[in-house]
N, C-alpha and C positions, 0 to 999 in steps of 0.2 A: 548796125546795118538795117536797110529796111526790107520789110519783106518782097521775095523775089518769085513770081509766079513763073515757073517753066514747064509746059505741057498743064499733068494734071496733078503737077506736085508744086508745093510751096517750101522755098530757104526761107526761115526764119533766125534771128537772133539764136534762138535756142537752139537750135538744130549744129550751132557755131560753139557755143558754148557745152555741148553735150561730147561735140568731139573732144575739144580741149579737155575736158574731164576724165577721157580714155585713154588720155595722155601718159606716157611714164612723168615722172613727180620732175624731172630735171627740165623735160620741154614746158612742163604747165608754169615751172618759173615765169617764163618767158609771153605769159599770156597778157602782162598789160601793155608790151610793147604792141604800138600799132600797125607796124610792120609784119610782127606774128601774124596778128589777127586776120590780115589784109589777106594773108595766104591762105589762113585756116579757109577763111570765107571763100577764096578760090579755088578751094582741095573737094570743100564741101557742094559748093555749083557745080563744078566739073562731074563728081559723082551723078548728082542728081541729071544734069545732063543726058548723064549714060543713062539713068535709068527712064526718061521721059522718052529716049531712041528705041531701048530695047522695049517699052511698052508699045513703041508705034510698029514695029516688026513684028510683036506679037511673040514675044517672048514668054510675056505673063499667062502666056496659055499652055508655054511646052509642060511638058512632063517632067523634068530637070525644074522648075520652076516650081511646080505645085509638090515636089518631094522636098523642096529648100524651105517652104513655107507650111512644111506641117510638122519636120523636124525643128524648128523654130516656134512653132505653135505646141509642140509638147516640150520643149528645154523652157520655153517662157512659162507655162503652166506648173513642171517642175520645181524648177525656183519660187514659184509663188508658194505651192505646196508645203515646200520645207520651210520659208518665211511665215506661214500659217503657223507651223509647230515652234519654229524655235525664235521667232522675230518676238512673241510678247515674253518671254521669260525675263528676269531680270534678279538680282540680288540686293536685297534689302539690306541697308547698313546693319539692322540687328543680327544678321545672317554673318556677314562679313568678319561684327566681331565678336559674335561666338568662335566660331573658325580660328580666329586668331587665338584668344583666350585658350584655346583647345593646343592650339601651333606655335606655341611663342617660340620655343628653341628653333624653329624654321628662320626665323626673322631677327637674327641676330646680323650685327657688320661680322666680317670674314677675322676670326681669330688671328694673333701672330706671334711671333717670336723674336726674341733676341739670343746668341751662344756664340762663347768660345769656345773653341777644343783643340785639343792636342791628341794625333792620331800616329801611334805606335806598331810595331808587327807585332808583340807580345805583351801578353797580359803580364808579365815578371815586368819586364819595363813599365809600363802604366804603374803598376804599382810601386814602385821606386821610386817614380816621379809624383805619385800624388804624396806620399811619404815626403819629400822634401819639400813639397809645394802646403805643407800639415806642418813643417818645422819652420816656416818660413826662407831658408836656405835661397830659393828664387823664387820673381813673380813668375805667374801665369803667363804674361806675355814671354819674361823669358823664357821660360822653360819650352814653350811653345816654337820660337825662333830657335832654338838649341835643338828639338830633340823631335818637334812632327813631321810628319811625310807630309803634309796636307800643304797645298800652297795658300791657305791661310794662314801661312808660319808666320810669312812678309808680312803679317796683321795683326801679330802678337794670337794668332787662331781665331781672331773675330771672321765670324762669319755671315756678319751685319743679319737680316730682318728676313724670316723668311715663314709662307704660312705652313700651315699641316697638310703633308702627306709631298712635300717639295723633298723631303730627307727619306732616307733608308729608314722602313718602318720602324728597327730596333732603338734608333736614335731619334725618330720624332716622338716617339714615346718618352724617355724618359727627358726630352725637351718638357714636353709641354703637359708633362705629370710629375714635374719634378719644380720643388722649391726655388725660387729667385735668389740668387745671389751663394749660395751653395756649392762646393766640388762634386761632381756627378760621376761615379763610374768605378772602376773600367767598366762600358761600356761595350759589347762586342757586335762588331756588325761583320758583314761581307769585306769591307775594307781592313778592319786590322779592329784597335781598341781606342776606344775616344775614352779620356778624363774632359769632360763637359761642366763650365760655368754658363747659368743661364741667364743672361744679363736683361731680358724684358722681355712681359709674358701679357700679353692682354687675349683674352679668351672670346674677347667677340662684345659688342655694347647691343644690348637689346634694342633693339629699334621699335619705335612707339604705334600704335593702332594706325595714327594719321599720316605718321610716315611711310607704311604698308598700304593703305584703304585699297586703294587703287590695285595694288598688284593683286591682292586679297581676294577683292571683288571679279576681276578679269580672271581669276582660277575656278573660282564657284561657278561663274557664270559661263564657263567653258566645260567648268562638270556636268552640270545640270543641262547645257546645249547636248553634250555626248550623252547623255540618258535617257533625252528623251526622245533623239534622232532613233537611236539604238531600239528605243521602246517602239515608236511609229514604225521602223522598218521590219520589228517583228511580228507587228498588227498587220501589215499592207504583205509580206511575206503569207502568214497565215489566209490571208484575205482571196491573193490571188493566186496562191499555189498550194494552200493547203487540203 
């Protein structure tokens, strides 16, 4: 658009593209259609409108007007102020991976699990059944569809893939502390006694510096904004109430 003189205010381009930018992120989609635009530019004359009217009636003199423009003259001076303290901060990639180097078990993928079980009301039973499940007498699955409460029976007790802290703490424990492929137990939880095979155990894959950088750097850079806000507000505290 081109610029648009009304009173003693100018519509500019910018002034069109400043709203759009205020926009929730769904409407600014919609900003190369030119129909948007057509509007934006309409939303934005019509305001300025209003305000070249209420200049001529002498608005810009009431009292209500010069409290709108001084509470706006210290929130614009404000935000400058805290962008003085914390807008140059920044984290240096050596920064980053120190931190890391320091934090690796932070940045692991999400550990997991594999298990069956077979879930009995007594420990005399659990151990009878790991006893013939020790003589070979029956599989795990059968014994499991023969003789568990758990509606993983229908699954031979498989209780497919699950991470840590999804199971009753006594049973995530000896999940995921306990050997692969092994008879586990009895086991006693809140629910009765589990005989536990642990069929796949992966503990988390360290995920690499570069694969982090980013998250790494956005934590540091968030620490050092809160320390130093924190610092500034205790000087300016001191300053003007101390």
């Amino acid at each position: 658009m081109e610029t648009m003189k009304i009173g003693s205010f100018e519509v500019t381009q910018q002034d069109v593209d400043v709203m759009i930018a205020r926009m929730p992120k769904q409407q600014q989609a919609f900003a190369q259609s030119p129909a948007f635009r057509e509007q934006v530019e309409r939303n934005v004359r019509d305001m300025v409108m209003f305000a070249a009217w209420a200049q001529e009636i002498g608005l810009e003199e009431s009292e209500a007007f010069k409290q709108s423009m001084e509470m706006a003259r210290r929130d614009i001076l404000g935000q400058m102020g805290a962008n003085e303290v914390l807008g140059r901060l920044e984290v240096t990639e050596d920064e980053a991976k120190a931190y890391y180097e320091e934090h690796k078990s932070e940045y692991k993928s999400q550990a997991y699990a594999g298990a069956k079980h077979i879930l009995v009301d007594s420990e005399e039973l659990a151990e009878e059944i790991k006893e013939m499940l020790a003589k070979q007498e029956l599989s795990f699955e059968d014994a499991a569809r023969k003789y568990s409460s758990c509606p993983s029976k229908e699954q031979g007790g498989d209780l497919g893939l699950f991470n840590p802290g999804q199971m009753v703490a006594e049973f995530d424990k000896a999940v995921f502390e306990g050997p692969v492929g092994e008879l586990l137990g009895p086991v006693k939880t809140q629910f009765g006694y589990h005989l536990i095979t642990v069929t796949e155990l992966n503990e988390g894959d360290q995920k690499s510096f570069d694969e982090v950088k980013d998250e790494v750097s956005t934590k540091l850079l968030n620490e050092k904004r809160n320390a130093a806000y924190d610092a500034k507000i205790a000087e300016l505290e001191a300053k003007y109430f101390g």
